[in-house]
C-alpha positions in Angstrom: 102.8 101.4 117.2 106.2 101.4 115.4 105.6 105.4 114.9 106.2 104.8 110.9 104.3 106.2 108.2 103.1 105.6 105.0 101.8 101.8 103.1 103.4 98.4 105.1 104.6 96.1 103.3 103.5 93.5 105.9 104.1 90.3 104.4 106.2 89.7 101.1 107.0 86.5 100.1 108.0 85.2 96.2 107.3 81.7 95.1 107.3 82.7 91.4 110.3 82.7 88.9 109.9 86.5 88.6 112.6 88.4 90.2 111.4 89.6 93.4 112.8 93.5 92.9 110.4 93.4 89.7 107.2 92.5 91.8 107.8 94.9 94.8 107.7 97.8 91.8 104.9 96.2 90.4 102.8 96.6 94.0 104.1 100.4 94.7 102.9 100.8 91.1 99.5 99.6 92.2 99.3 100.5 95.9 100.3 104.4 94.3 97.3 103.9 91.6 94.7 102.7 94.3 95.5 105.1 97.1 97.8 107.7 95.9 101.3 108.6 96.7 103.0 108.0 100.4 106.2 106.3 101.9 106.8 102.9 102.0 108.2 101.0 104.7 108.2 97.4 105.4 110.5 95.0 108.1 113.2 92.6 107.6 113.9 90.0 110.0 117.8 88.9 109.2 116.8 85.7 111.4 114.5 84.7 109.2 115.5 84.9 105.7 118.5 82.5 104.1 120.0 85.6 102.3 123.4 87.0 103.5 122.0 90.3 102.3 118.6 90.7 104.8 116.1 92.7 102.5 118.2 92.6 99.3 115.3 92.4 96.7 113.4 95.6 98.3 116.8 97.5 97.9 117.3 96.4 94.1 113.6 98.2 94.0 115.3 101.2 95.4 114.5 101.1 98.9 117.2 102.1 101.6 117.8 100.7 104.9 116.9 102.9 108.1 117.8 101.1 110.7 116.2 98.8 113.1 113.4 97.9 115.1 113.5 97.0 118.7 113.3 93.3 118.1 116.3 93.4 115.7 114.6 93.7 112.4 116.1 96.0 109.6 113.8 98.6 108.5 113.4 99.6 104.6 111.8 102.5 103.5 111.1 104.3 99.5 109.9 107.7 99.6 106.6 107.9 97.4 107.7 108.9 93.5 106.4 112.9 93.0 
């Protein structure tokens, strides 16, 4: 509906001591294994998240913002790894 392609990353969310940036790698890693290489893309709503830095995990993965959704949220996207 949103016109992007590639794997969402619908729902993130870390409750673990592990540093969040690690985990997201951890899932492309996996999600790359399972159903071979594609873009990633995934939402941010600045609303709701305490950080001053909306989406500041997925860009210590190496994701880059790419604007923003109707609504207001910030949209991250990776290009797949060759």
């Amino acid at each position: 509906m949103d016109g992007q392609t590639g794997y969402s990353c619908a729902i993130f969310r870390n409750e673990s001591p592990r540093r969040s940036s690690d985990i997201i790698l951890e899932a492309e890693e996996l999600a790359f294994e399972k159903w071979g290489p594609n873009r990633l893309y995934t939402y941010v709503d600045p609303r709701q998240v305490k950080s001053r830095n909306p989406g500041y995990c997925f860009l210590c993965a190496g994701w880059v913002r790419a604007g923003f959704s109707k609504g207001g949220k910030l949209l991250l996207v990776k290009d797949s790894r060759p």
